[in-house]
C-alpha positions as CSV (number, residue, x, y, z in Angstrom):
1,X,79.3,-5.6,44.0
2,X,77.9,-5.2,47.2
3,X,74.2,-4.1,45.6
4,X,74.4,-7.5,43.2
5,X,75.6,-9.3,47.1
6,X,71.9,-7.9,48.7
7,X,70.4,-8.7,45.4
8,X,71.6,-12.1,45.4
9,X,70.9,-12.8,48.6
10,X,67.4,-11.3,48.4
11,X,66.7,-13.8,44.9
12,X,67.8,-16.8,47.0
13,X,65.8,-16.2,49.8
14,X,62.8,-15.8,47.9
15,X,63.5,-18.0,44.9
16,X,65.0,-21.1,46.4
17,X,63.7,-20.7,50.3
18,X,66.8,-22.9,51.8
19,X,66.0,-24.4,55.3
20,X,67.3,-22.0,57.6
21,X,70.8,-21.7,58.6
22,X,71.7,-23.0,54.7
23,X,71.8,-19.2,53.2
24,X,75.8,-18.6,52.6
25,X,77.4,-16.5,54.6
26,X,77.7,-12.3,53.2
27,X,81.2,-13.2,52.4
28,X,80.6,-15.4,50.4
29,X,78.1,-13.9,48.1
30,X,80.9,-11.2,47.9
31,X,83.0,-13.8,46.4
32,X,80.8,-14.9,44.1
33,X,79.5,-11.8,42.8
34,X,83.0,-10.6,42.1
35,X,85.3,-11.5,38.6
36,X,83.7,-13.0,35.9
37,X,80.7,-14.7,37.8
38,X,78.8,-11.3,37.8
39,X,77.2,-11.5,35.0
40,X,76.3,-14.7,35.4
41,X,74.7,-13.9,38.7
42,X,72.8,-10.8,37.4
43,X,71.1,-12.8,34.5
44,X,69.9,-15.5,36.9
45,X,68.8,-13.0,39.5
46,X,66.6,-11.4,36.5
47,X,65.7,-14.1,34.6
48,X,65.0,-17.7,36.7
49,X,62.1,-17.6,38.9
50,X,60.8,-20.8,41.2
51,X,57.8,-22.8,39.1
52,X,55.8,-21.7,42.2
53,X,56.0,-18.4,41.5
54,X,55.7,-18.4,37.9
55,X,51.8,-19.8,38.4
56,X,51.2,-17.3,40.5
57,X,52.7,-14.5,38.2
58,X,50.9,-16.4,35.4
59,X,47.7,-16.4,37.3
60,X,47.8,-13.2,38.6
61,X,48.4,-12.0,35.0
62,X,45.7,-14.3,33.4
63,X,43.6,-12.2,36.5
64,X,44.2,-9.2,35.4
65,X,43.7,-9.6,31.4
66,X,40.4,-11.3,32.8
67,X,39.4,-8.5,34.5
68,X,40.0,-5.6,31.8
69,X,38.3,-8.1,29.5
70,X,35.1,-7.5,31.8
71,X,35.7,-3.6,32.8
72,X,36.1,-2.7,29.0
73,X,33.1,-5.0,28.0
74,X,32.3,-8.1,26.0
75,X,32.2,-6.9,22.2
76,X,31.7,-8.7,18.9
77,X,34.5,-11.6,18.4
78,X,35.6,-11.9,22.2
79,X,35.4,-14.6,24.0
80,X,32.2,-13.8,26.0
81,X,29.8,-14.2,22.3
82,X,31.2,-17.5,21.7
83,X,29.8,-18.5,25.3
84,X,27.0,-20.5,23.9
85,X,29.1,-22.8,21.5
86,X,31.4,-22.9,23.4
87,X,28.9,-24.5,26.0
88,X,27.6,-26.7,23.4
89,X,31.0,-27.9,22.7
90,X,31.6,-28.7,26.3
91,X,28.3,-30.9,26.4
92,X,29.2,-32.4,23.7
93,X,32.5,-33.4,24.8
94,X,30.7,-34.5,28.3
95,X,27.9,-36.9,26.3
96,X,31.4,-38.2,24.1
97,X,33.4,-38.7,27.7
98,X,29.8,-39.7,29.9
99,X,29.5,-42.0,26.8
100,X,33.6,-43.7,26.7
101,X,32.9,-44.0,30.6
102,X,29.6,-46.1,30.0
103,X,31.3,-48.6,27.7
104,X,34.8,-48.5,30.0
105,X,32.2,-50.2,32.7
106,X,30.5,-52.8,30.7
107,X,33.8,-53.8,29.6
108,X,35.1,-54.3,32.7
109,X,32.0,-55.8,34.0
110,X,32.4,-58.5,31.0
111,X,36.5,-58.8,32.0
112,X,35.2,-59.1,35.4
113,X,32.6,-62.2,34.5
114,X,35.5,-64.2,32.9
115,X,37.8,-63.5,34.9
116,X,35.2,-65.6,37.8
117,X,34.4,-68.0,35.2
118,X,38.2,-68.9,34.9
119,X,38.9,-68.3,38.5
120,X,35.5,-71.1,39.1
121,X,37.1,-73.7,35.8
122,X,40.5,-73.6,37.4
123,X,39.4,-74.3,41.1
124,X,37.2,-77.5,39.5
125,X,40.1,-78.7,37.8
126,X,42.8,-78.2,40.9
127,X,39.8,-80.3,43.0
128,X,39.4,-82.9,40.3
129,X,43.6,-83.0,40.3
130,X,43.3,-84.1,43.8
131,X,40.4,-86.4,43.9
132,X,42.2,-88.4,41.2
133,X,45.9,-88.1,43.4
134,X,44.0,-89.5,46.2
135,X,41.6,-92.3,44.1
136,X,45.6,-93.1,43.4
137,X,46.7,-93.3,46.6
138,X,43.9,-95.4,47.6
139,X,44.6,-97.6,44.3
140,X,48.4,-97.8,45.5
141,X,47.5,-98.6,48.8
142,X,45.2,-101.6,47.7
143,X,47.6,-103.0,45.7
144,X,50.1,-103.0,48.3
145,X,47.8,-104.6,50.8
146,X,46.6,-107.3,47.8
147,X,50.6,-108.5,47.7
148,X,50.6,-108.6,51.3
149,X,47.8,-110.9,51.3
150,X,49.1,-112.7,48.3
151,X,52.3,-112.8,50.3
152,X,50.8,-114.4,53.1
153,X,48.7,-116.5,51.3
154,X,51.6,-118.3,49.4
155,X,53.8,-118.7,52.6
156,X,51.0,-120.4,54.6
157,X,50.8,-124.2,55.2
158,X,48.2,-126.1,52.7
């Protein structure tokens, strides 16, 4: 009990890194390592690892089978003969992707034209919208001033 305790407190430390002062107390882990919780705790402590440190285990062992790889030499059917099409397939790929990337641009260049071309037939038409409002106003405001005169006109002494 106490060793799974140290153990637990040692996998929380280094697998969950709480903000200081958050680690529970030695008594606590006691109680939790006790009863039917044990085994519980004894398969985590083995088994769940922080993501962070699974890529670096990963890594490190990616490293490693790299680096016998290299020590033991590059023989018929490993990875280092298939270098060259492997660089061809990469180029390849890169034309394909340079390629998708070229026509992305015209596209958007061409989205880009209408979208000003739109942008320029709606500002002409919001203009002409209030040229004819005021031609209207101005129409309104000359017909109001022609029944004034009318008005005048009628009421004055012949």
């Amino acid at each position: 009990m106490e060793e799974l305790s140290a153990e637990l407190r040692r996998w929380i430390r280094t697998e969950l890194q709480p903000p200081p002062g958050a680690l529970p107390s030695e008594r606590d882990l006691r109680r939790l390592c006790t009863g039917p919780c044990a085994p519980i705790w004894e398969y985590l402590i083995g088994h769940v690892r922080h993501p962070r440190n699974v890529k670096k285990i990963k890594g490190n062992l990616l490293w490693y089978q790299h680096l016998n790889e290299i020590q033991h030499g590059a023989g018929p059917g490993t990875p280092y003969m298939d270098v060259g099409g492997a660089v061809e397939e990469l180029r390849a790929e890169l034309n394909a992707v340079g390629g998708a990337l070229r026509e992305a641009g015209a596209e958007a260049l061409e989205l880009e034209e209408a979208l000003g071309a739109e942008l320029r037939r709606q500002g002409a038409e919001l203009r002409r919208g209030a040229e004819l409002r005021a031609l209207g106003a101005v129409a309104v405001q000359e017909a109001q001033r022609l029944r004034m005169l009318r008005g005048q006109m009628s009421s004055a002494p012949r």
